[in-house]
N, CA, C and O atoms as a GROMACS GRO file, in nm:
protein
  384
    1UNK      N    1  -0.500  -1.534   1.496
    1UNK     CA    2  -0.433  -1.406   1.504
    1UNK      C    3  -0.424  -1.346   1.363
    1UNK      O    4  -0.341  -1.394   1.286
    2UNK      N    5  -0.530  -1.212   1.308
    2UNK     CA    6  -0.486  -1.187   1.165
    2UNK      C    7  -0.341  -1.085   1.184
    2UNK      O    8  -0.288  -1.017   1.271
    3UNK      N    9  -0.313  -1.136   1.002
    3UNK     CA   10  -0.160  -1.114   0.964
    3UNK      C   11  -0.203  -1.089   0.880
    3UNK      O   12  -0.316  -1.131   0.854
    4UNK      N   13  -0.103  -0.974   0.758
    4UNK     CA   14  -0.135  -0.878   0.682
    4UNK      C   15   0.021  -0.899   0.613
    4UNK      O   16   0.128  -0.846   0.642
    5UNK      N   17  -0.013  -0.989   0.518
    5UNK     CA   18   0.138  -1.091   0.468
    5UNK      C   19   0.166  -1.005   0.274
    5UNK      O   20   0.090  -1.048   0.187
    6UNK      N   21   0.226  -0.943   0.250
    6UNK     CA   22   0.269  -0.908   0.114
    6UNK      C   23   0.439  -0.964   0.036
    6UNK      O   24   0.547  -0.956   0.095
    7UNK      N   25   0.425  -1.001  -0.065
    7UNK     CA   26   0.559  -1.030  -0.122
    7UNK      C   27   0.664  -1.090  -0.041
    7UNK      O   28   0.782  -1.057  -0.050
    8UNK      N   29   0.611  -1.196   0.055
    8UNK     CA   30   0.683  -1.314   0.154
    8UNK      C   31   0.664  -1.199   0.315
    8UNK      O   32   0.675  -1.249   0.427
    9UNK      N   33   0.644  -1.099   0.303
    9UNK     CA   34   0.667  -1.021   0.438
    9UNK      C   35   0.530  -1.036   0.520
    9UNK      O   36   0.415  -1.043   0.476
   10UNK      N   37   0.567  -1.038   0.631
   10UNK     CA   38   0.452  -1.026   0.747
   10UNK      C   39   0.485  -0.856   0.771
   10UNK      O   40   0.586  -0.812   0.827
   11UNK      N   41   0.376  -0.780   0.715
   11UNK     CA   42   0.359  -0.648   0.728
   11UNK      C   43   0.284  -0.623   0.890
   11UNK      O   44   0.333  -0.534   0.960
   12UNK      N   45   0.169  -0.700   0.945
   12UNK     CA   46   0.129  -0.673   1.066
   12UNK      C   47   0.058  -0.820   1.141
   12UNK      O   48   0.004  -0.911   1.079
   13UNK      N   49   0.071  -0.815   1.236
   13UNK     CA   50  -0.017  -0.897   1.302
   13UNK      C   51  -0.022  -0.859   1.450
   13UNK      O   52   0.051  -0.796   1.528
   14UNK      N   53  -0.156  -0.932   1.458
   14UNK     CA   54  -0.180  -0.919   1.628
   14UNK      C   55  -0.274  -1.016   1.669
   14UNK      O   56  -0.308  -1.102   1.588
   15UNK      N   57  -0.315  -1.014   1.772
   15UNK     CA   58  -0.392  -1.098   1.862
   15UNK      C   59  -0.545  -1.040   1.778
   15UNK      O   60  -0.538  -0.936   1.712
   16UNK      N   61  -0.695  -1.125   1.789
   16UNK     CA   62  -0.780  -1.081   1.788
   16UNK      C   63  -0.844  -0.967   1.855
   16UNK      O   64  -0.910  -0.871   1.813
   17UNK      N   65  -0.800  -1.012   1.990
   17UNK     CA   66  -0.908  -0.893   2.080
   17UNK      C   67  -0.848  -0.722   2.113
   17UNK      O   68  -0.876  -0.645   2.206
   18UNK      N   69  -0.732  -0.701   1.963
   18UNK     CA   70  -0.631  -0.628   1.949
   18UNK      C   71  -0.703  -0.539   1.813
   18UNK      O   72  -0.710  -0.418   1.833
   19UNK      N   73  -0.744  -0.578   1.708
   19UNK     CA   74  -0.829  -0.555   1.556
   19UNK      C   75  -0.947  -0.553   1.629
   19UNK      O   76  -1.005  -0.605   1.724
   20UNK      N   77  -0.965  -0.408   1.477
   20UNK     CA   78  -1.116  -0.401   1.479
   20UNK      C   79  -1.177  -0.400   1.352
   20UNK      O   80  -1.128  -0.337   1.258
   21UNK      N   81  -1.282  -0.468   1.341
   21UNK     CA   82  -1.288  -0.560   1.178
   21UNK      C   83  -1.412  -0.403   1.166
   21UNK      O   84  -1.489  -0.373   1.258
   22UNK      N   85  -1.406  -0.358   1.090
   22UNK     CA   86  -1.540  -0.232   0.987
   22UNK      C   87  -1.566  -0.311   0.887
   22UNK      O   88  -1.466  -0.377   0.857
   23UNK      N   89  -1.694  -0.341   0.795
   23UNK     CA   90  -1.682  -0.381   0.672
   23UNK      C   91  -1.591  -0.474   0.596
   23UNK      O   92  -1.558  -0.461   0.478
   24UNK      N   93  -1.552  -0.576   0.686
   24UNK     CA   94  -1.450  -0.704   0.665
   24UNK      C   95  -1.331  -0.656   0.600
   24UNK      O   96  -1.272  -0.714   0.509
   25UNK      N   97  -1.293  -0.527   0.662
   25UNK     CA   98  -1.145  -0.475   0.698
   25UNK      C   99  -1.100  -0.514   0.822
   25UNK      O  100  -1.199  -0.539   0.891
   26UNK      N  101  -1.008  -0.529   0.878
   26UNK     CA  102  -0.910  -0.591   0.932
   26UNK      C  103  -0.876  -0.448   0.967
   26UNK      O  104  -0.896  -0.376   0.869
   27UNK      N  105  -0.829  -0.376   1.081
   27UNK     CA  106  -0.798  -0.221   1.112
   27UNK      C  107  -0.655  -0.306   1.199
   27UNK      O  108  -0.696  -0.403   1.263
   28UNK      N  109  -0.552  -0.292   1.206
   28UNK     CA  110  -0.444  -0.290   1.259
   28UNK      C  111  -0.375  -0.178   1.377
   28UNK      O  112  -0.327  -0.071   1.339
   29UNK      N  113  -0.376  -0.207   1.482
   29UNK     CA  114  -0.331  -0.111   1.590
   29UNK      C  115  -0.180  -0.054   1.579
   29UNK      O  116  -0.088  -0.114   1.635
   30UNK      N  117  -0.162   0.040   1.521
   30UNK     CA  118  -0.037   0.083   1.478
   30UNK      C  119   0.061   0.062   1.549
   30UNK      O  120   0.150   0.140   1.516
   31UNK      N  121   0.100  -0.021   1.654
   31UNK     CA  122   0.223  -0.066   1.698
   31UNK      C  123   0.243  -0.189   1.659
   31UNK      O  124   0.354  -0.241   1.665
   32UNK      N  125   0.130  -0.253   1.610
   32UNK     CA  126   0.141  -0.387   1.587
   32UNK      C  127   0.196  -0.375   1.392
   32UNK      O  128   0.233  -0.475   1.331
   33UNK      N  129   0.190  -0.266   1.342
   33UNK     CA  130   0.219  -0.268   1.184
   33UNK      C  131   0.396  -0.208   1.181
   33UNK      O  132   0.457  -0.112   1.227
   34UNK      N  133   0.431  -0.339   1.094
   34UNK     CA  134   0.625  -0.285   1.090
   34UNK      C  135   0.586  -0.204   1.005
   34UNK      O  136   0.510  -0.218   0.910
   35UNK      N  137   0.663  -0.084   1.060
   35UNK     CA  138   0.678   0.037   0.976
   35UNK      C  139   0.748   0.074   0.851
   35UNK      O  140   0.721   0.145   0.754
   36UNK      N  141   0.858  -0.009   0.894
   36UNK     CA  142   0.969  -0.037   0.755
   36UNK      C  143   0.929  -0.059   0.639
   36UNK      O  144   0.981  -0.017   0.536
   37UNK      N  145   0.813  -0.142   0.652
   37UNK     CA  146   0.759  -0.182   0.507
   37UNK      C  147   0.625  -0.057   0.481
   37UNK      O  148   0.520  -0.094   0.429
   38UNK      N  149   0.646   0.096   0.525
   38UNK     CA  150   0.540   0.142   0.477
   38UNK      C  151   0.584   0.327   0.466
   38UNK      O  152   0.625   0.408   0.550
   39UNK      N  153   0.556   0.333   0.341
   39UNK     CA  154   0.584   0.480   0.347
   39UNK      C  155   0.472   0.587   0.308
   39UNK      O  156   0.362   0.539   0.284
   40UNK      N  157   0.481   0.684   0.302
   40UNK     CA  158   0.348   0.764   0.331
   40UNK      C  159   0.354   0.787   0.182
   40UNK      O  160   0.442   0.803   0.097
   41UNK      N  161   0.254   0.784   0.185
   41UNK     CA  162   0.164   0.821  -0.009
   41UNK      C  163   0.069   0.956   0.026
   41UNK      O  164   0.018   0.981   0.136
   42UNK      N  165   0.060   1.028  -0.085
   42UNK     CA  166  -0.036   1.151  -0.075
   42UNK      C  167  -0.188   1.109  -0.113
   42UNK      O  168  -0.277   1.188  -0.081
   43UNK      N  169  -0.214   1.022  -0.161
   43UNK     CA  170  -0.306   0.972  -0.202
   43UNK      C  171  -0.437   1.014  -0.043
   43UNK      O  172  -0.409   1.026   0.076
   44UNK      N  173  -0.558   1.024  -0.105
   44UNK     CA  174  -0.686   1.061  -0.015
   44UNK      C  175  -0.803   0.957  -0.060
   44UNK      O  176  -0.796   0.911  -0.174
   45UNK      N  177  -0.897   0.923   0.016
   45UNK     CA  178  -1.001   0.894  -0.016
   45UNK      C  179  -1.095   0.977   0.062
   45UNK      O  180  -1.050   1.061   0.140
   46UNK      N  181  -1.250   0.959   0.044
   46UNK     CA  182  -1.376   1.018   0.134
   46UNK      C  183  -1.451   0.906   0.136
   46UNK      O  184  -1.486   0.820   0.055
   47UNK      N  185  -1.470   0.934   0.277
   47UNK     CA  186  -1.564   0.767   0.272
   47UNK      C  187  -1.726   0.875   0.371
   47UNK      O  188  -1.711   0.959   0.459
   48UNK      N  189  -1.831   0.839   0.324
   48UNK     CA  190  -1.926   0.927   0.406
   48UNK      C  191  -1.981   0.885   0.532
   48UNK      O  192  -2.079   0.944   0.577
   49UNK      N  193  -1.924   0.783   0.594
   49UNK     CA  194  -1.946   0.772   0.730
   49UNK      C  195  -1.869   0.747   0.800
   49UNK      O  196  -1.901   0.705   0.911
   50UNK      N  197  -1.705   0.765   0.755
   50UNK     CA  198  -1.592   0.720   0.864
   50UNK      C  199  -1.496   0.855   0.839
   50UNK      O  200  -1.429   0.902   0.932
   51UNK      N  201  -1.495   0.908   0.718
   51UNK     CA  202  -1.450   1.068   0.696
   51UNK      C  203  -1.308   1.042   0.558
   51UNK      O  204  -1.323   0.952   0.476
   52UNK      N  205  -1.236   1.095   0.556
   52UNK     CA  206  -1.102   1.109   0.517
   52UNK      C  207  -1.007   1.011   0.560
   52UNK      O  208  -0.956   1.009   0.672
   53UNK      N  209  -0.979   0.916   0.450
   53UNK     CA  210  -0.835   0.823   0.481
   53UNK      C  211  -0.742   0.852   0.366
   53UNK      O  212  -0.761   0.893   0.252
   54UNK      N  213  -0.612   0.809   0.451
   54UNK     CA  214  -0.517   0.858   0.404
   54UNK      C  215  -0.408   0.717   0.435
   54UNK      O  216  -0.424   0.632   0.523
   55UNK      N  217  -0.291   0.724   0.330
   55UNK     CA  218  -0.247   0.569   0.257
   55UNK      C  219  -0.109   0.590   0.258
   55UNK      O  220  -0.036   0.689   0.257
   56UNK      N  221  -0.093   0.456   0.263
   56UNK     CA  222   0.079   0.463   0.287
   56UNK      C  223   0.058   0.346   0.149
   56UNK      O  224  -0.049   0.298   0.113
   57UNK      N  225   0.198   0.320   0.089
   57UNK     CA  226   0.245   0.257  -0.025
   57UNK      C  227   0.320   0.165   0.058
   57UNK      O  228   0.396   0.212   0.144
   58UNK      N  229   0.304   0.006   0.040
   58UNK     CA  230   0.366  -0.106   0.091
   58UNK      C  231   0.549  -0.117   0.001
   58UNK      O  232   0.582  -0.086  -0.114
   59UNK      N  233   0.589  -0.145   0.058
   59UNK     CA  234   0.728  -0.172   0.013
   59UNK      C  235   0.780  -0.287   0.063
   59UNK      O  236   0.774  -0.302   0.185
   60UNK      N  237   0.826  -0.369   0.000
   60UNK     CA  238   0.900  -0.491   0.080
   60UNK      C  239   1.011  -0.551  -0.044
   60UNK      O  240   0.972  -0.615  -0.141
   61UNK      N  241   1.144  -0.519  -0.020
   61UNK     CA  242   1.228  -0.618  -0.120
   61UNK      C  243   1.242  -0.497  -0.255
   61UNK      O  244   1.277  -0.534  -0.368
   62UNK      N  245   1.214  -0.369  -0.228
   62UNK     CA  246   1.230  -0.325  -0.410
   62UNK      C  247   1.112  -0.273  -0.438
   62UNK      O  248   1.085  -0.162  -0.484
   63UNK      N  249   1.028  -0.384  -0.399
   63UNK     CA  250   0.876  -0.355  -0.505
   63UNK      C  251   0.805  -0.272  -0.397
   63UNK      O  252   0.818  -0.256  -0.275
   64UNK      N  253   0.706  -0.216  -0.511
   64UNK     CA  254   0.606  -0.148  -0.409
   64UNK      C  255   0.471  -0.139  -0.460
   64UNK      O  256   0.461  -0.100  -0.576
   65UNK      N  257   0.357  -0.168  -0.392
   65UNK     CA  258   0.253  -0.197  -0.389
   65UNK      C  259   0.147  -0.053  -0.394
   65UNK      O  260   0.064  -0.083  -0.309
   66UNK      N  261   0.104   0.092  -0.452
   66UNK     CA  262   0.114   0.223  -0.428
   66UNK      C  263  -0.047   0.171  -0.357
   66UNK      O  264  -0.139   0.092  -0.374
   67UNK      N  265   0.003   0.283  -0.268
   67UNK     CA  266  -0.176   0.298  -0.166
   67UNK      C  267  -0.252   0.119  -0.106
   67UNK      O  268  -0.365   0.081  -0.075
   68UNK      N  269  -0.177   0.082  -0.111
   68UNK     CA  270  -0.172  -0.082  -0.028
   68UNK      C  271  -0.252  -0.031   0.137
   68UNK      O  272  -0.342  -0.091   0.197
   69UNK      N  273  -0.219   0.029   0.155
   69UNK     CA  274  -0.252   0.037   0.364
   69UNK      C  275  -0.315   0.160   0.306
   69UNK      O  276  -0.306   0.209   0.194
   70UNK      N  277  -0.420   0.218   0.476
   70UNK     CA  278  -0.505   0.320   0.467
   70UNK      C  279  -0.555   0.322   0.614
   70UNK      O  280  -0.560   0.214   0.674
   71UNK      N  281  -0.591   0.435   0.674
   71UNK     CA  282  -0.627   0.478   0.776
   71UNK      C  283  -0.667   0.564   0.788
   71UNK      O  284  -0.672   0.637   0.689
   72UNK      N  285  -0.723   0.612   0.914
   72UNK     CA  286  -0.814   0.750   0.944
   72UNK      C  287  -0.780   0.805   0.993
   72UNK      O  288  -0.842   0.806   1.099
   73UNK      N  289  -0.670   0.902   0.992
   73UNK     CA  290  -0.600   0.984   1.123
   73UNK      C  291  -0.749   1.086   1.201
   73UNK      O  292  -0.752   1.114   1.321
   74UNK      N  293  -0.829   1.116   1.128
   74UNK     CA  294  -0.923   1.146   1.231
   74UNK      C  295  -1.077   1.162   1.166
   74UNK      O  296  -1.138   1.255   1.113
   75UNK      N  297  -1.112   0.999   1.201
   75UNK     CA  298  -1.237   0.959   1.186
   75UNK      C  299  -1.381   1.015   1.220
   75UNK      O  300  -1.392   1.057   1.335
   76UNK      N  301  -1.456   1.021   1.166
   76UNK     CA  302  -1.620   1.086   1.173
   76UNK      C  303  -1.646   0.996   1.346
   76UNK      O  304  -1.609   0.880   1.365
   77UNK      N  305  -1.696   1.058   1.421
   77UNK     CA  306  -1.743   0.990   1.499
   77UNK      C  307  -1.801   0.855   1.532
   77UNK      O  308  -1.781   0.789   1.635
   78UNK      N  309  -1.896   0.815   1.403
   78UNK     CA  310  -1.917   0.678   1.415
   78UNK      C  311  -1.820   0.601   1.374
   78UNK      O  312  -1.834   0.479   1.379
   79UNK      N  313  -1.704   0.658   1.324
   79UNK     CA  314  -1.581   0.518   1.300
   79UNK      C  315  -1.475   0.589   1.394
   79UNK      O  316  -1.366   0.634   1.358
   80UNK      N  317  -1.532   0.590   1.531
   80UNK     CA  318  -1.364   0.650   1.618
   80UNK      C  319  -1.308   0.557   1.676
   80UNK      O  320  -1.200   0.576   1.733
   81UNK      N  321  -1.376   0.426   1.675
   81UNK     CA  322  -1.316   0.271   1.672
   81UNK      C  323  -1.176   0.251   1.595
   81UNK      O  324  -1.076   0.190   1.632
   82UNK      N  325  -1.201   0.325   1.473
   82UNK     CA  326  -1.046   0.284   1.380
   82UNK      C  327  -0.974   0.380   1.384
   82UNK      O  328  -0.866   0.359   1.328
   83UNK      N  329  -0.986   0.499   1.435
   83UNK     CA  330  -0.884   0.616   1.496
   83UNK      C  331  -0.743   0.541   1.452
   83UNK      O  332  -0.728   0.423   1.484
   84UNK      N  333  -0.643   0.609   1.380
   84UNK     CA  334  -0.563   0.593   1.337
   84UNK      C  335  -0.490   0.449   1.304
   84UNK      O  336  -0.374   0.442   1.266
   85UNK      N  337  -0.578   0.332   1.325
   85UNK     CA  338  -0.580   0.185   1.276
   85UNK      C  339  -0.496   0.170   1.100
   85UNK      O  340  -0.512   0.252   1.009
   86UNK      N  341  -0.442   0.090   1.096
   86UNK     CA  342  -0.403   0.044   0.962
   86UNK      C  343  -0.507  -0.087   0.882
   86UNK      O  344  -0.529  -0.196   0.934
   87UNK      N  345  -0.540  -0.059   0.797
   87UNK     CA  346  -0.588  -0.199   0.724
   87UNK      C  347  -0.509  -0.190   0.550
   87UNK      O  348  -0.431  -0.101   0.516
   88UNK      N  349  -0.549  -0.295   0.469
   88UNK     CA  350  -0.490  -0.331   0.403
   88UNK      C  351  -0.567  -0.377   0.250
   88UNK      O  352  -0.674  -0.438   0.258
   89UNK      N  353  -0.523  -0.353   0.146
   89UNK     CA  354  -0.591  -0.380   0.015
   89UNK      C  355  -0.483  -0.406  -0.100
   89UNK      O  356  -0.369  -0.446  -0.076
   90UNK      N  357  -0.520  -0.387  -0.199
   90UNK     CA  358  -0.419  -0.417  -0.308
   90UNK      C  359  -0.360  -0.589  -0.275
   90UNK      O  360  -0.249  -0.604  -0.225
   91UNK      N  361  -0.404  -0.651  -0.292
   91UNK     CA  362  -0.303  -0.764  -0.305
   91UNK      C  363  -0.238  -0.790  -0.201
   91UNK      O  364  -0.130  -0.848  -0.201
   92UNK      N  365  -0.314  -0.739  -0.074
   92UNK     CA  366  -0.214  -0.789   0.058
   92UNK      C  367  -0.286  -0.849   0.128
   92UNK      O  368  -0.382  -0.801   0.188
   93UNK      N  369  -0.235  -1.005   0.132
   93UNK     CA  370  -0.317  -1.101   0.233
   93UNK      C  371  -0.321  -1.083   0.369
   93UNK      O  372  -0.225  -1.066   0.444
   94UNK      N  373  -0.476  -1.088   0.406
   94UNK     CA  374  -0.523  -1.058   0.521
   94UNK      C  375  -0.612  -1.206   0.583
   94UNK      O  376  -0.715  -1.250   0.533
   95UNK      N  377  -0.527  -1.273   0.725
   95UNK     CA  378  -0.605  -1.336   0.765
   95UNK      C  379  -0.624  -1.292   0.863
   95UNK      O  380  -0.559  -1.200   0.912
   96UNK      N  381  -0.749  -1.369   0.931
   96UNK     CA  382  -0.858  -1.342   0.999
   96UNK      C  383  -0.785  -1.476   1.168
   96UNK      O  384  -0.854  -1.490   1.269
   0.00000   0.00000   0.00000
C-alpha cells in the first residue's frame, strides 16, 4: 500500500489498485491525501505532455516543506489518468 510519510506524518496512503504511478510518481486520489498537512502554494510548473501543475506546501508540526505535493487540476489529455491526483517530492517518502 504506498504512503507518502514527511517529518513522522503519514501525509497519504492507499491501496494499490487506488494510485496511478506516471514516471515513478506515485499520483494520490485526493480523498486518500490528509488535507491538514497541505496548503495551497502559488507556485506553477509546465510539463509538455501532462499540461500545468500546480502545488501545495507540506506542513506538519511547524515546519514546512514549500511546493512538496503537485497536481493537475486539468491535465493534457494524455495524462487525464492523474486528473486532479496528488504526488509528492521534496523530501517526502514515498512507498510503493
Amino acid at each position: 500500500m504506498p504512503k507518502a510519510i514527511w517529518n513522522g506524518a503519514v501525509i497519504a496512503e492507499a491501496p494499490d489498485n487506488e494510485v496511478e504511478i506516471v514516471e515513478q510518481n506515485v499520483y494520490f486520489p485526493p480523498e486518500r491525501v490528509k488535507r491538514e498537512y497541505l496548503q495551497d502554494s502559488s507556485h506553477t510548473t509546465l510539463c509538455p505532455w501532462k499540461g500545468v501543475a500546480s502545488y501545495y506546501d507540506v506542513v506538519v508540526d511547524g515546519q514546512t516543506n514549500r511546493n512538496a505535493a503537485w497536481y493537475y487540476p486539468t491535465p493534457k489529455d494524455a495524462a487525464k489518468a492523474i486528473a486532479g491526483r496528488i504526488a509528492f517530492w521534496h523530501g517526502v517518502e514515498v512507498s510503493r
